[in-house]
C-alpha positions, 0 to 999 in steps of 0.5 A: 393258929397252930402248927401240927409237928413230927416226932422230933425224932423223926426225919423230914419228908412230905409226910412229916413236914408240919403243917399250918392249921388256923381256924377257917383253913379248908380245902379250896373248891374252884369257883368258875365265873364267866370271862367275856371278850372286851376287846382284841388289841393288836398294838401299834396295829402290827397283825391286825387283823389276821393274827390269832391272839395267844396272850390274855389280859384279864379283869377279875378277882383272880381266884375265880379267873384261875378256876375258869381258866382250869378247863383249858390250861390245867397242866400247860402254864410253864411259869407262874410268877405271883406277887400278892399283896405282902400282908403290910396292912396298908393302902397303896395309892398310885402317882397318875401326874407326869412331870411331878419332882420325886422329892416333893411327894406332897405335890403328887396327883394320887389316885386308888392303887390297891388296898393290903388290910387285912382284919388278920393273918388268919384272913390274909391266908384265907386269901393266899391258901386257895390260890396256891392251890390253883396256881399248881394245878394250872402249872405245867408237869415241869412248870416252876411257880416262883412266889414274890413276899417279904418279912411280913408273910414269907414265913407262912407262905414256906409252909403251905407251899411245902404242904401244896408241892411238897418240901422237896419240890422248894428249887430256891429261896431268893433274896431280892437286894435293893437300896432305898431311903428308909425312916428306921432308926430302931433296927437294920434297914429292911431292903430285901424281899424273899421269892419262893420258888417251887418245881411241879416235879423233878423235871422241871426247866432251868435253863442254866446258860440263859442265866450265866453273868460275868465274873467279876472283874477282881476274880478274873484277875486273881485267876489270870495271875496264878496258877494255884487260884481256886485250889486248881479249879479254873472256871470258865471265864469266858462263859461266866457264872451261875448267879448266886441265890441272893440278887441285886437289882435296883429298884423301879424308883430310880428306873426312869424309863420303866416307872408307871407310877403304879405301886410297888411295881418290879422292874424288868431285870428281875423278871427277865432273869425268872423268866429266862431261867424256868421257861422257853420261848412259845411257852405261857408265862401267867402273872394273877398278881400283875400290878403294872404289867412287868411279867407279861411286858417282859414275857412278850419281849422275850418271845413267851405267851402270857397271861396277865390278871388282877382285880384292880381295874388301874392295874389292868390299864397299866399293863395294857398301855405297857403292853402297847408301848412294847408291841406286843403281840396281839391279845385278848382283853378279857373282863370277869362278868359282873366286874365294872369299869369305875365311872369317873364323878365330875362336876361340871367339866365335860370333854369336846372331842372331834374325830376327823381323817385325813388321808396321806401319801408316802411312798412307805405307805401309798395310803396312809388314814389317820384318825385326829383328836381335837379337843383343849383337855388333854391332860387328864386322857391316858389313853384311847384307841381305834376299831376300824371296822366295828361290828358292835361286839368285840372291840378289835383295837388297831390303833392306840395312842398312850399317855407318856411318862414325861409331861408331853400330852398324849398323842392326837393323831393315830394311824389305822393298818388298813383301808376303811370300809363299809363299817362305821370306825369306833374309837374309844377313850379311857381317862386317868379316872377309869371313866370310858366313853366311845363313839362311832364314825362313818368315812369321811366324818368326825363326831363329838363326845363328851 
């Protein structure tokens, strides 16, 4: 690996920045794949089934998603905010136990997360370089691309995102502050991480009074108590600041209400002040990255279309039972061809479950179908849903139930938007595993599945 460097005499520019060469460094071709439709999913059942879903939720490796997705959205993706691994050459495994006491970390229920190992850097860039690349080629003219890392690689990714948008296109270098327990007694605690963002071009969005906080309170204060405070420059304090380049925001860890147990997950404050500040809403907002599903959660409650995607399958079933707590809006479900579901290994314990409906009357609601879920193994189910009128292709969710965070059981009964028809209900069910299995009811009926 070596650096190609100016003249030392010589000013900074696009043209004399250096430039990070390694041996396997070339330059990246897209590589489409093929997205099939797994399901539509209108959470909680709101718009099923006439909204035209604008959002993306998409399973597979994100270099071939983002070259797929070229033909239609080139150009048009207002906001990319990406989160790869940091290059810390660990596995990270993901808490799938409710109820468990943070402090005993041996009692955990652990399954696979998601593997940052890398042979070396030179691998590790061969990863990061091409998808740069593709990430500016889908960013709007005015697009912003904010990439998330820490000491490991921030280093490296300056240098190829100077060579990608250019070294004047750099908008910030932002220090994410937090707090935490720490085992390092040899050094100062590390307890930040840096985000590079970098505009398309010179027009971009920044939407500056979305992002103002208030003063604090000591400097309210001074200038409300003399006249010479701030050397005769008077702030507006009502309307508050801009925020400075370094930002405090805790941790997901001590975030109860927002912790998945998915690893290494951000919390919603942090992306809602990325997202307010560099896009509007109506405007897409892509996450290639997305682990836990924070940037498109937050996208949608913030009135943005998303597009979320990652190559982790769990990842992937976070997002979408965030994304169906939230309401979101309707969205697709895509999955890469070739991109399997992990079957689950058992040995002999196998699930009895019983689908029935009744049917209830409201004045809310005249009539009111609920589908029904009898079964004693409820604590390894973490989630299911229910197509009211399936057509043996695309899964159209309109009812879902999703394991909670506390150590309730996950609910049994969901309630579908509309009448039953001619065609059979599918409902479909996915454990904590990966492991899947569907079945289809006819009105009135109930169906066993194991």
């Amino acid at each position: 690996m070596n650096l190609s460097s100016p003249s030392p005499l010589r000013p900074y520019s696009a043209a004399t920045m250096p430039i990070l060469n390694w041996d396997s460094k070339t330059t990246p071709e897209p590589a489409p794949s093929t997205l099939k439709p797994d399901s539509i999913v209108f959470p909680q059942g709101e718009g099923y089934p006439d909204d035209v879903p604008e959002n993306l939720l998409i399973l597979g490796d994100n270099f071939r998603v983002m070259s797929t997705l070229l033909e239609e959205y080139e150009g048009r993706i207002k906001l990319i905010y990406a989160d790869p691994p940091f290059f810390t050459n660990r596995r990270y495994p993901a808490r799938v136990g409710r109820g468990e006491d943070s402090r005993r970390p041996q009692e955990w229920q652990l399954a696979e997360g998601y593997p940052d190992d890398w042979v070396d850097i030179e691998a590790y860039l061969d990863m990061l370089y091409p998808r740069l690349h593709l990430m500016h080629r889908l960013l709007a003219p005015d697009g912003t691309l904010y990439l998330h890392l820490d000491w490991h690689a921030d280093h490296y990714a300056r240098l190829l995102l100077d060579e990608i948008f250019g070294p004047d296109r750099l908008l910030n270098e932002i220090i994410w502050v937090y707090h935490g327990p720490s085992p390092i007694r040899s050094a100062f605690n590390r307890k930040h991480d840096t985000i590079l963002s970098y505009t398309k071009s010179e027009g971009y969005t920044f939407n500056v009074d979305e992002v103002r906080e208030p003063y604090n309170p000591s400097t309210v204060k001074t200038f409300k108590s003399s006249s010479k405070a701030g050397f005769g420059k008077v702030p507006d304090l009502e309307r508050g600041k801009v925020p400075e380049d370094w930002w405090y925001f805790p941790v997901v860890a001590r975030l109860h209400n927002e912790r998945t147990g998915y690893p290494t997950q951000k919390p919603e404050a942090l992306l809602e002040r990325i997202i307010l500040a560099s896009s509007n809403p109506g405007d897409i907002v892509a996450d290639f990255f997305c682990g836990s599903g924070t940037t498109a959660v937050t996208a949608a409650r913030l009135g943005r279309k998303f597009i979320a995607n990652d190559g982790i399958w769990r990842a992937i079933n976070t997002t979408r039972g965030r994304l169906v707590r939230a309401s979101a809006k309707a969205f697709k479900f895509l999955t890469e061809a070739g991109t399997e579901i992990p079957a689950e290994e058992r040995e002999d314990r196998q699930f009895q479950i019983r689908l029935t409906r009744e049917n209830t009357e409201t004045a809310a609601k005249p009539c009111t179908h609920m589908i029904r879920l009898e079964t004693n193994s409820l604590e390894d189910l973490d989630y299911w849903e229910a197509d009211p009128a399936w057509d043996g292709t695309v899964f159209n969710s309109a009812a879902q139930a999703v394991r909670p965070r506390s150590e309730k059981p996950i609910a049994t009964e969901i309630s579908l938007p509309c009448d039953p028809n001619e065609r059979p209900i599918s409902v479909r069910l996915v454990w904590v595993s990966g492991r899947q299995s569907r079945t289809e009811v006819d009105w009135p009926g109930s169906q066993s599945v194991k």
